[in-house]
N, C-alpha and C positions, 0 to 999 in steps of 0.2 A: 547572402541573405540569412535572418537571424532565424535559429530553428523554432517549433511553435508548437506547445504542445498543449493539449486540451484535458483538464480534469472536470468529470460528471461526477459528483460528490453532494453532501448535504452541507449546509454552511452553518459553524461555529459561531454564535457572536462572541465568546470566549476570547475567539482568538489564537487559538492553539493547535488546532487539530481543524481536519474539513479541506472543504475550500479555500479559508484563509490560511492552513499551512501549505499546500499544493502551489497557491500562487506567491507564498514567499520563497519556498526551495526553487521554483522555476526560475526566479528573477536573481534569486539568488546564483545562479547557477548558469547564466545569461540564455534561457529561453524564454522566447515572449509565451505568455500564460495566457489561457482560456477559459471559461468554466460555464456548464452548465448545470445549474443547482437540479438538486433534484427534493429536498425538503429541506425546512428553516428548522433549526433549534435553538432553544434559549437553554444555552450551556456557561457554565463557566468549572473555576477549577474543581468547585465542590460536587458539581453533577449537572446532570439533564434534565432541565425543569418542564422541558416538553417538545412534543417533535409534531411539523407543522408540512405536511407533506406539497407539492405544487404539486399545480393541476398536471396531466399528461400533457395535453395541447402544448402547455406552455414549459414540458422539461423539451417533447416534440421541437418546438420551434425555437428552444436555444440551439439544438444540436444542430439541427438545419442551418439556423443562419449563422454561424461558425463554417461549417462545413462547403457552404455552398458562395462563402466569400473566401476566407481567409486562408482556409485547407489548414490541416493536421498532419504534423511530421510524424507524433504518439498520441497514442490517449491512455489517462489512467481514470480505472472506476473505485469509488471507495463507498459512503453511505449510499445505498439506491432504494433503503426503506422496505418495497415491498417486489415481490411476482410483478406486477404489470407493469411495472416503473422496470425491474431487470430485463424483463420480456423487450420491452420498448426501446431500452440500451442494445441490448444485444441486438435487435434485429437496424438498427442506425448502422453500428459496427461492422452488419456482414454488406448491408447497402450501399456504404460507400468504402466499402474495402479494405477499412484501415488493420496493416499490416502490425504496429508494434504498438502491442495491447497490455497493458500493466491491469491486471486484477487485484484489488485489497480487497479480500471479503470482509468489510467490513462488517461485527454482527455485534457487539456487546462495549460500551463505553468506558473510558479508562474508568470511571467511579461505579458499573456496574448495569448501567442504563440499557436494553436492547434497543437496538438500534434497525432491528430487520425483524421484519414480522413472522413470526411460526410457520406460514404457508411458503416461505420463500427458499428455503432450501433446495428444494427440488426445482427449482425455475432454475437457480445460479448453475446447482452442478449442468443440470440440460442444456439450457441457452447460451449461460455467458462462458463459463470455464473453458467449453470446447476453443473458444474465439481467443481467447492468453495465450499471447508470448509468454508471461509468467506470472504465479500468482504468489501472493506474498503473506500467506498467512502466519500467526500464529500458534503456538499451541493449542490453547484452546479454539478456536477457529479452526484449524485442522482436526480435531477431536470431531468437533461437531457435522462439518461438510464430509466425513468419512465412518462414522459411527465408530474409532478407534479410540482406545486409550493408550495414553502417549508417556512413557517412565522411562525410556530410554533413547538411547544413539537407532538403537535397532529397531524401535517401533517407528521412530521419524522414517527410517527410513522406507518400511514397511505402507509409512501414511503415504509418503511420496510417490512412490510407486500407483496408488491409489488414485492419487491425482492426474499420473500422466497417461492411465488408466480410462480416464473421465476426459482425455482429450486434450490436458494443457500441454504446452509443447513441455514447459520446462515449469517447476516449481519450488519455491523459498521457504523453508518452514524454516521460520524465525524461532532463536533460542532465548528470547528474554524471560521468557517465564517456567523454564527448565532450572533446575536444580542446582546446575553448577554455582561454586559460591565467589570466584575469582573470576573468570571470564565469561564472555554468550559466544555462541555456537553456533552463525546459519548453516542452514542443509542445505545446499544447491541440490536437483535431480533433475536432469533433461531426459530421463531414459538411458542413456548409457553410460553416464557415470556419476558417482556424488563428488561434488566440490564443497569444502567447508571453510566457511570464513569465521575467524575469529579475533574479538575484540577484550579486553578488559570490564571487567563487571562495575559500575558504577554506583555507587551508596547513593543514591537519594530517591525523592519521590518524586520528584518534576520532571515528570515520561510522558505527559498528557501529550499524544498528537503524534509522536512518536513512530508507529506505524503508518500513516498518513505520509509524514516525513521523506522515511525511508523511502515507500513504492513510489513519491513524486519526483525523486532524486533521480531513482532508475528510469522513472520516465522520460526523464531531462535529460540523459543523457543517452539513452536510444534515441529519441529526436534528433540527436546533433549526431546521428550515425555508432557511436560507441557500440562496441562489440558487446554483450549481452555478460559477459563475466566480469570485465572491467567497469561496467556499467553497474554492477552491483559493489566491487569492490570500493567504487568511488563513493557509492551510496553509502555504504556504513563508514567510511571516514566521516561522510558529510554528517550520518545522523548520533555520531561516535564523540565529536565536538560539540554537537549543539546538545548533547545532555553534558556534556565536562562541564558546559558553561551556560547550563540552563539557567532561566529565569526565575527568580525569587518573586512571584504574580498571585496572588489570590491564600486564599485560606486553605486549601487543596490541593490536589495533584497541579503544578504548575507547568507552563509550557518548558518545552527546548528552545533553544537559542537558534533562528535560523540566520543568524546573520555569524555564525559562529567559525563558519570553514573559512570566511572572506578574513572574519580582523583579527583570527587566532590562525596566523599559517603553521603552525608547528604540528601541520599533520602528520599524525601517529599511524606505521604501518599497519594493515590489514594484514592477520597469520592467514595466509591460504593452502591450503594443498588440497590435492582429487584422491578418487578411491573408483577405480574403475569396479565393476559389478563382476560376479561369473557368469560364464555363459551357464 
């Protein structure tokens, strides 16, 4: 049976980022795809022209009637807008139990746009973060969910700890927007050790969705059971191609390629290695 994984996200009409990248990595990646919106935006590559939140009732009753037909192998959350929309997420997640939870805090849009409203930080760390298998922030998104500033290998590490601090089992701080000028640098940290993935730094500006990408990949592949490290390794192969071979789309930040691991197989290794902590 085909594994089936569910993203609660805001939808793109762009096209790049959202729900519409969620449910292409999934298919991509042979899980059947799910989704319960949680706000509309009129986006494209040049920005966010506006964000259109759904009713509760009705973000309520998509999770429901997913759940209560079809069942969820993973879910991942990425735009959830505000506190009662997170509040509302998270308390679906602890109700029907679901074990492998992919967290994007989503908070600020590739062109600059907030995407989470002021009051919502304190709901995510509370509600949802405890409920992640893993959360796949950012720099700047780890900055913010921890009041840290981030300049080094050391402060990541420092933020991570923070996190798993705050209840997630394991956490991602993603290196795109670090410093390095040749390669990026994810921080794996489950609490007892750091894993580090590394990929080649890529020159362009077509990253729109990007993040989105990535946590959907990982999600698709804990649904079909993948062990949680390999599950991330596969993910930045996947999200590693689809910027090689991103799309040339709009006047702006342009999408990634997600059809790009399937008809470019010349997947390029993930460097990994661990760094166990002191006691």
């Amino acid at each position: 049976m085909i594994a089936k994984a569910l993203t609660i996200a805001g939808s793109d009409s762009g096209g790049g980022a959202g729900i519409q990248a969620d449910l292409k990595t999934f298919q991509e990646l042979d899980v059947f795809g799910m989704s319960a919106i949680t706000a509309i935006t009129a986006q494209n590559t040049l920005g966010v022209q506006g964000v259109y939140p759904v009713e509760l009732k009705g973000l309520d009753e998509q999770i429901t009637s997913i759940a209560e037909d079809i069942g969820v192998d993973a879910v991942k959350t990425g735009m959830l807008f505000d506190q009662e929309r997170i509040r509302l997420v998270a308390e679906k997640i602890r109700y029907y139990k679901w074990n492998n939870v992919v967290v994007d805090p989503v908070m600020v849009a590739k062109g600059g746009a907030s995407l989470l409203t002021n009051d919502s930080t304190n709901a995510l760390i509370e509600d949802l973060l405890p409920l992640a298998t893993v959360t796949t922030p950012n720099i700047p998104e780890a900055e913010a969910i921890t009041g840290r500033t981030i300049e080094s290998m050391e402060d990541r590490k420092k933020v991570a700890q923070d996190f798993i601090n705050m209840g997630v089992k394991t956490v991602v701080i993603k290196g795109g927007h670090s410093d390095e000028d040749d390669s990026v640098v994810d921080l794996l940290f489950d609490g007892n050790s750091f894993h580090f993935f590394k990929t080649p730094r890529i020159d362009t500006k077509n990253t729109h969705g990007t993040g989105c990408t990535f946590a959907s990949a990982v999600t698709a592949e804990l649904a079909k059971g993948t062990p949680l490290q390999p599950a991330i390794e596969k993910a930045k192969e996947f999200i590693h191609l689809a910027i090689i071979h991103s799309l040339k789309i709009g006047g702006g930040h342009g999408p990634t390629n997600h059809s790009a691991y399937r008809n470019h197989p010349e997947h390029e290794e993930v460097i990994s290695w661990q760094e166990s902590i002191q006691a």
